[in-house]
N, C-alpha and C positions, 0 to 999 in steps of 0.2 A: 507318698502314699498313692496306691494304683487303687483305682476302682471301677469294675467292671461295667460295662453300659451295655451291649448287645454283641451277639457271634451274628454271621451272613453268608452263606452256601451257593454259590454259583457254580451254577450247571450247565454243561455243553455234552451235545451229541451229536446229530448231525449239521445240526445248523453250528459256526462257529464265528459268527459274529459277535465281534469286541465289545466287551461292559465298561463303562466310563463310571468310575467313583469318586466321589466327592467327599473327600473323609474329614465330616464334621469333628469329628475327636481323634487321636491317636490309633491308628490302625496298624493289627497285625496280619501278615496274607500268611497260607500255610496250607500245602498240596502234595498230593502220595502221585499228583501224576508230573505235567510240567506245562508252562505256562507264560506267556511274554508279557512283563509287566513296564507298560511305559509311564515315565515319567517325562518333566517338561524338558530336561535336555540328555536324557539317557534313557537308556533300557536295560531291564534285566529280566534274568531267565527265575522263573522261581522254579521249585523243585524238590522232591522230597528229600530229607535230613538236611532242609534249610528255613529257616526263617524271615523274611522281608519285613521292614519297618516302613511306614508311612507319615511321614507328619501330618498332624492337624493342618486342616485348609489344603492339605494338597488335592489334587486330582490326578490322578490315574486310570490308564485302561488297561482291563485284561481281556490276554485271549490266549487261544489254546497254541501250543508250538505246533502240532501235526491236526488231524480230524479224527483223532482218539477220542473216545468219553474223557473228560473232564470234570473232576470239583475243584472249585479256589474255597477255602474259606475263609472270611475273614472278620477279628477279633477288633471290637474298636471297645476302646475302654478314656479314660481320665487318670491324668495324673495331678496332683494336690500338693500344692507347700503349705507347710504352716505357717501362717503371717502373723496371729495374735492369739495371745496365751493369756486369761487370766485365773481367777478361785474358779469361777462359775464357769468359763465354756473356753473350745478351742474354736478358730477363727481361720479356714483353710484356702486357697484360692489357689485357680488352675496353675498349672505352673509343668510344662514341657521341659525344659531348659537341660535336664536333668538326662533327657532321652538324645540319641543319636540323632545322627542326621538322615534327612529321608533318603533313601536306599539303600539302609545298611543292613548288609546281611547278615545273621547270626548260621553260621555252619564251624561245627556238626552242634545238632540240638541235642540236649537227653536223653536218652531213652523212653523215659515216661513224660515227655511231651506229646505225642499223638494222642495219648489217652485223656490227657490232660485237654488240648483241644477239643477232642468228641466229647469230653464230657461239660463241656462251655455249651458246645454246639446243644447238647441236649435239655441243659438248663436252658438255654436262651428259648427254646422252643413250650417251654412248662407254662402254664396261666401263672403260675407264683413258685420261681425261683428260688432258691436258696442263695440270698444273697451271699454268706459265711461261704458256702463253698464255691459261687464264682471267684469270688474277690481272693479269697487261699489260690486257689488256682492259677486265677490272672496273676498274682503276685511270682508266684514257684516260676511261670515261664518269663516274664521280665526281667526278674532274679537272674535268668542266663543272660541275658544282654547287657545289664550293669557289672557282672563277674568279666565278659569276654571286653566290653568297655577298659574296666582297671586293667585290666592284665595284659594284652597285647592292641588296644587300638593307639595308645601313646607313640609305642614305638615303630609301629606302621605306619601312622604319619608322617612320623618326624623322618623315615626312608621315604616315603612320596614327596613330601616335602622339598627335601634334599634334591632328590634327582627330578623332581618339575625346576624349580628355580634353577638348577645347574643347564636343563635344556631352554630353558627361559632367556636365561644368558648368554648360551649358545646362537641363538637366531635373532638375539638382538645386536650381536657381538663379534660375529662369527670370523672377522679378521685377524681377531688375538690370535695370541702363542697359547693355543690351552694346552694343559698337561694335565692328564690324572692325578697328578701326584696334586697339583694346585688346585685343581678342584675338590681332590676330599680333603683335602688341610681348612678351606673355604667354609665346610661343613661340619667341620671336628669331626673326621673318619677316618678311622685307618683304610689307606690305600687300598687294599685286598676285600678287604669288606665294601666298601664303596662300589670298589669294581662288581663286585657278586649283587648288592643292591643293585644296582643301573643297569643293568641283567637282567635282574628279576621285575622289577618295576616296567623298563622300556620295551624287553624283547632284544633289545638294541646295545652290544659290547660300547662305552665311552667312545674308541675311534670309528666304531662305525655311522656313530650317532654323529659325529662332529663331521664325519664327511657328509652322511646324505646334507646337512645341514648347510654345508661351503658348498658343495655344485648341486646344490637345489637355487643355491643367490647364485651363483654363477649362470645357471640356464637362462635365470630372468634377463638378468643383467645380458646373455647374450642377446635375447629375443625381443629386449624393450630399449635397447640401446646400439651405440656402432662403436664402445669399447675395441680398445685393441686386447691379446690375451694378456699380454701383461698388466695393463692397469683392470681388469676386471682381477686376473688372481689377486695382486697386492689388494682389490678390495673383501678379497673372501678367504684369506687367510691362505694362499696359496705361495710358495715360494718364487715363482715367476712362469709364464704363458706357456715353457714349455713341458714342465710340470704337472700345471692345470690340465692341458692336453693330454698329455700322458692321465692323467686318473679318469679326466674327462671320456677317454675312447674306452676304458677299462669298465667303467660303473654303465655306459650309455651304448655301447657296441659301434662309437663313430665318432668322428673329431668334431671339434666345435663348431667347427663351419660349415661341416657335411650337416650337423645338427641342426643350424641356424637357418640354413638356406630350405631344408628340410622341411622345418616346420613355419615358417614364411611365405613359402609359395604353396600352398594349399590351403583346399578350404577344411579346416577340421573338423572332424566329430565328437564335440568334449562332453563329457561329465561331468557334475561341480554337486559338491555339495553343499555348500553356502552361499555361490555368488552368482544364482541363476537371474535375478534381476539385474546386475552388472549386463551379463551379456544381452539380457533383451534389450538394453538402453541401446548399446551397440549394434544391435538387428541380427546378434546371434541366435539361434534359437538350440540349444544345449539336447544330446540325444537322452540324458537323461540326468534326473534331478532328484534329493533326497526332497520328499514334500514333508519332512519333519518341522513345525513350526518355527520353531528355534533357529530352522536353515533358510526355512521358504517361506515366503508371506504366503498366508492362506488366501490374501487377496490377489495373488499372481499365479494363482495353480490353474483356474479355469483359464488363462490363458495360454499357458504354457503345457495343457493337455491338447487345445486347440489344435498351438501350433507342430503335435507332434514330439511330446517331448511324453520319455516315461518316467513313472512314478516307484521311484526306486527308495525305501524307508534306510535313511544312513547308509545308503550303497551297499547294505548288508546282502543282497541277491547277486554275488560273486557270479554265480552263474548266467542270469538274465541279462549284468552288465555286459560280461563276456561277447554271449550272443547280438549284441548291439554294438561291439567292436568300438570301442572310442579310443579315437587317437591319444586321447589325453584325456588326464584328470586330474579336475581342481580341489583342492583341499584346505580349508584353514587351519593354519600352523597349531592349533592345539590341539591337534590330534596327538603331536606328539607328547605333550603331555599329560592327556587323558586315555589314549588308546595307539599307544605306537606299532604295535601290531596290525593295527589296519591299513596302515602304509607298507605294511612287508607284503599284506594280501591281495592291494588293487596294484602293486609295482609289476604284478605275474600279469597280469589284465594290460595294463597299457602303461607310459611313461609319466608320472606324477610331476605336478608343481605344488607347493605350499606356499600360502600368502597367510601377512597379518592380517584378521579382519576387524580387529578392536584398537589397536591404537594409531592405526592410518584411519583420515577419515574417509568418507565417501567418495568424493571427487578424486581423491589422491588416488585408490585404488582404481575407480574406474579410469582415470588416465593411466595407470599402467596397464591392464589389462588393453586400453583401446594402443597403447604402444607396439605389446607383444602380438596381437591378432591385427596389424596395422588397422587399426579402424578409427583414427582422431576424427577424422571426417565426421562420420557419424555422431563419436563422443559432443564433438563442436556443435554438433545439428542439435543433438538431447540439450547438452547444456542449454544450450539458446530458448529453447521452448519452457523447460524449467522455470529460467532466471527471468519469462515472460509470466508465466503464469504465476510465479510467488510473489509476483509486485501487486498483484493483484490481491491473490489471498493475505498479504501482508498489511496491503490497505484496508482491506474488509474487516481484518482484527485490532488494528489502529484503533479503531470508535469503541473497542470494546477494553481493550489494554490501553492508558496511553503512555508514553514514553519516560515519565518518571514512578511507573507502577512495576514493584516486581515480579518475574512471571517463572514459574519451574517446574517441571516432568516428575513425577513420585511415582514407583511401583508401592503395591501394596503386598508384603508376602507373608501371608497366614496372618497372627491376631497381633503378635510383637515388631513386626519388621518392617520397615520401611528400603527400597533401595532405589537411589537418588543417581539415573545414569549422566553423564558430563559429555560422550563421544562414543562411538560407535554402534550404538544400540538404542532399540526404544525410540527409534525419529528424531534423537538429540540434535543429530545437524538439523532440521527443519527447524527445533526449536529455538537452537542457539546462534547460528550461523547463517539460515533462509530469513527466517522471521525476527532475527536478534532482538530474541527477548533477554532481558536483564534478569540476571537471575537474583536472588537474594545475598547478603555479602561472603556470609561465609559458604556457598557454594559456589559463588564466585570467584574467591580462594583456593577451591578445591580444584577449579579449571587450571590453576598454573601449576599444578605437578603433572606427573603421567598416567596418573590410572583414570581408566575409562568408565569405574562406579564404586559409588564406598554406600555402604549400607549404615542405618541407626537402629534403633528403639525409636518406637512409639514415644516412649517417653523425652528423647530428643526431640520430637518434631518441633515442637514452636519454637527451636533455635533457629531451623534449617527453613520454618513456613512463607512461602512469597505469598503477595497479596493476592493473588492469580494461582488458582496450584491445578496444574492438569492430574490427574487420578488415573494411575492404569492398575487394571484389575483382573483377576480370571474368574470371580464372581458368577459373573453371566445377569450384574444387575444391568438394569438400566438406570439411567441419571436419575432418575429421581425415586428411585429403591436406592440405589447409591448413596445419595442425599439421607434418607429415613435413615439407613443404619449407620453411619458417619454420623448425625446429630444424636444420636444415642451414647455415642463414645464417651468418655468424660475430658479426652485431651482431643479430638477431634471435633468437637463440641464446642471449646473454649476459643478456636483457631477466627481469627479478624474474617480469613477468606469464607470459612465455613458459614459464618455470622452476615457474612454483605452479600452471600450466595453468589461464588466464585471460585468454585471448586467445579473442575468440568471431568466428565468421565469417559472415557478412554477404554477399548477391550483389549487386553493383552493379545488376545486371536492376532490382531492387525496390525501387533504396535510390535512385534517380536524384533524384526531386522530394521536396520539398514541399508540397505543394498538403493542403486538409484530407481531401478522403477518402482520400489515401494514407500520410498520418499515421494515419490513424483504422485501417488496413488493416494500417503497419509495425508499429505497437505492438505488439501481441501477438510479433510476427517478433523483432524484437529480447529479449524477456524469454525468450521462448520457444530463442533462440540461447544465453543463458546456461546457460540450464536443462540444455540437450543436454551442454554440453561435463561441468558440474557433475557430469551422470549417470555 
């Protein structure tokens, strides 16, 4: 059951400064002009004869694509399960589960959806609505999103699905003998259809994908190492060195060596979109950087404005990159499976590398990075100041944790979800690896497989609870609003930690990456978070 709560109209004209929303209940956006709607790790264009979905607790901002007039409007409503039935009364409670995921698009809408809209918009505006005809209303347009749900997001999937994990294994892999044919047998697909899926999903034909893949590890492997070409081919699926070379001068316009020495003896000009605090460890300073939270600490952007670096949102300004000519650009490997196309589009701009940035941890990458840009020296210098200052902050949290207490990282996302990162995100090396903090057991468990975060319910948590639970949030409370609405919870309420006040809070803003100069930045923030509540 859908029931309508309030419609909301934003307006732009000359001024076209960004609205940030906070969507206490389920929200829907809906606009006859066009409009950029960011979310925490994407963006999307809204636009007319489409619909955008938002989850409860999310946040988003909007703003207009050009300096056109502008309306967004947007639809927040409730959705309701029924939980208890008896003679006398029904018994209903909130319940989402049922709704998409946040950013899913509904196109093409109805026909008599605009009207449908303007006429929310108008009731919402009345001193005394007609509830009967919001709620008909709000129902007729959700109604599309659970028709276009049943009927083709199953099978949209299950082709993303497919060919993420096919390019998944590619770049973890990429020495195999793949073959088409093995890969859609892999996926229960017929061959031909496979082919036409990984097309249409990548951008990218199967052997095109499998090459950028083999001399994207081959560049590294040249630039961070003194491989000869045949044991770098045999390690990237190449037949042998002269081979390699051969595709090598074909996809790069030069031999490996002309390559190597190339990009060796210069000082570069890179772009990165994730791993702009890698290179400041290093004493790189990047020409330019996505300041997307997700990529860049918000706590390293006034630096990195400082020192001359610009401010390029997902590298999406094709053309402002251009004009700042970078010799290179860094990318983390999921692009490929989220947007492969944008590696066909910055390839025209300058010569691309892709790294994992989630399942290597920090150090790992930054030593390759200080390999490829010869920079150990440097790397050796950061390490060293780091691994001084954490003995430090390590001891300062000692008196507060001690060593047979357990201690663990929780995001908090929207009203059900909890997500519990292990490695490469969320300061997890700080907390598990600088400060080895002991986690609880069965997330100590979760450390000896490969994934870098697994999510619960709320209603899991007191399996997963350490005695110590650090709390990151995008709330925008402070600890002790934090505190008030956590005591209020009925399973966050029951928790040992929440009870001995030992829950410390954390803002998602600072906690986003990674990277080493924003470990070297969180640290203090996290012992410093204990210390407040202790107070």
């Amino acid at each position: 059951m859908f029931k309508f709560y309030t419609a909301c109209v934003w307006k732009w004209g000359q001024d076209i400064k960004p609205v940030t929303v906070k969507a206490e209940s389920a929200l829907l956006l809906y606009t006859e002009g066009r409009a950029f709607v960011d979310f925490q790790r994407k963006r999307k264009i809204l636009k007319s004869k489409l619909l955008l979905y938002v989850q409860p607790e999310a946040t988003v901002t909007i703003m207009p694509v050009d300096d056109k007039e502008l309306e967004v409007t947007g639809l927040f409503f409730h959705a309701y399960a029924l939980e208890e039935e008896d003679a006398d009364r029904l018994v209903y409670r909130l319940d989402y589960s049922m709704l998409p995921n946040n950013g899913f698009v509904l196109k093409p809408i109805m026909q008599r959806t605009p009207a449908l809209v303007r006429e929310l918009v108008r009731q919402s505006g009345e001193a005394a609505p007609d509830n009967y005809i919001c709620d008909r209303a709000l129902n007729e347009i959700v109604h599309q999103i659970s028709l276009h749900m049943s009927r083709s997001s199953l099978a949209r999937t299950t082709a993303e699905q497919a060919v993420a994990e096919t390019i998944r294994s590619m770049l973890a892999h990429c020495e195999r003998n793949w073959t088409r044919e093995e890969a859609a047998r892999s996926k229960q697909f017929n061959v031909s259809h496979f082919s036409r899926l990984f097309q249409t999903v990548s951008s990218y034909n199967f052997s095109e994908m499998l090459s950028k893949i083999r001399l994207n590890r081959a560049r590294i492997l040249l630039l961070s190492t003194n491989m000869t070409l045949d044991h770098i081919a045999h390690r990237t699926g190449f037949m042998n060195g002269l081979y390699l070379s051969r595709r090598f001068k074909k996809e790069c316009g030069m031999s490996p060596t002309a390559y190597r020495g190339r990009m060796q003896n210069k000082t570069l000009r890179i772009a990165t979109m994730q791993q702009a605090g890698d290179l400041l460890a290093l004493g790189i300073v990047p020409v330019a950087v996505s300041f997307a939270p997700w990529h860049t600490a918000p706590l390293l952007q006034k630096q990195l404005l400082e020192a001359g670096a610009a401010s390029i949102y997902e590298l999406e300004d094709t053309e402002l990159l251009r004009e700042l000519a970078p010799d290179l650009i860094l990318l983390p490997d999921y692009v490929l499976t989220q947007n492969a196309s944008r590696l066909r589009q910055l390839e025209k701009i300058a010569p691309v590398l892709f790294f994992p940035v989630y399942e290597d941890d920090t150090f790992m990458r930054l030593g390759l990075l200080a390999d490829i840009f010869g920079r150990r020296a440097e790397a050796k210098r950061w390490l060293e100041t780091y691994q001084a200052n954490a003995l430090l902050w390590k001891g300062r949290l000692s008196a507060i944790i001690p060593p047979d207490e357990t201690a663990a990282v929780y995001e908090i996302r929207g009203e059900r979800q909890i997500i519990i990162f292990l490695k490469g995100c969320r300061s997890s090396y700080n907390f598990y690896q600088t400060l080895q903090l002991q986690p609880p057991p069965l997330i100590r468990q979760k450390m000896k497989g490969h994934v870098s975060h697994f999510t619960i319910s709320v209603e899991e948590l007191p399996r997963f609870a350490a005695d110590h639970m650090f709390v990151i949030s995008d709330t925008g409370h402070n600890p002790q609003q934090l505190y008030q609405v956590l005591a209020e919870h009925r399973i966050w309420s029951a928790l040992p930690a929440l009870q001995g006040n030992r829950v410390y809070s954390l803002s998602l803003q600072h906690f986003w990456s990674d990277d080493a100069a924003a470990l070297e930045v969180q640290l203090p923030m996290i012992v410093e978070a204990a210390e407040q509540v202790q107070r």
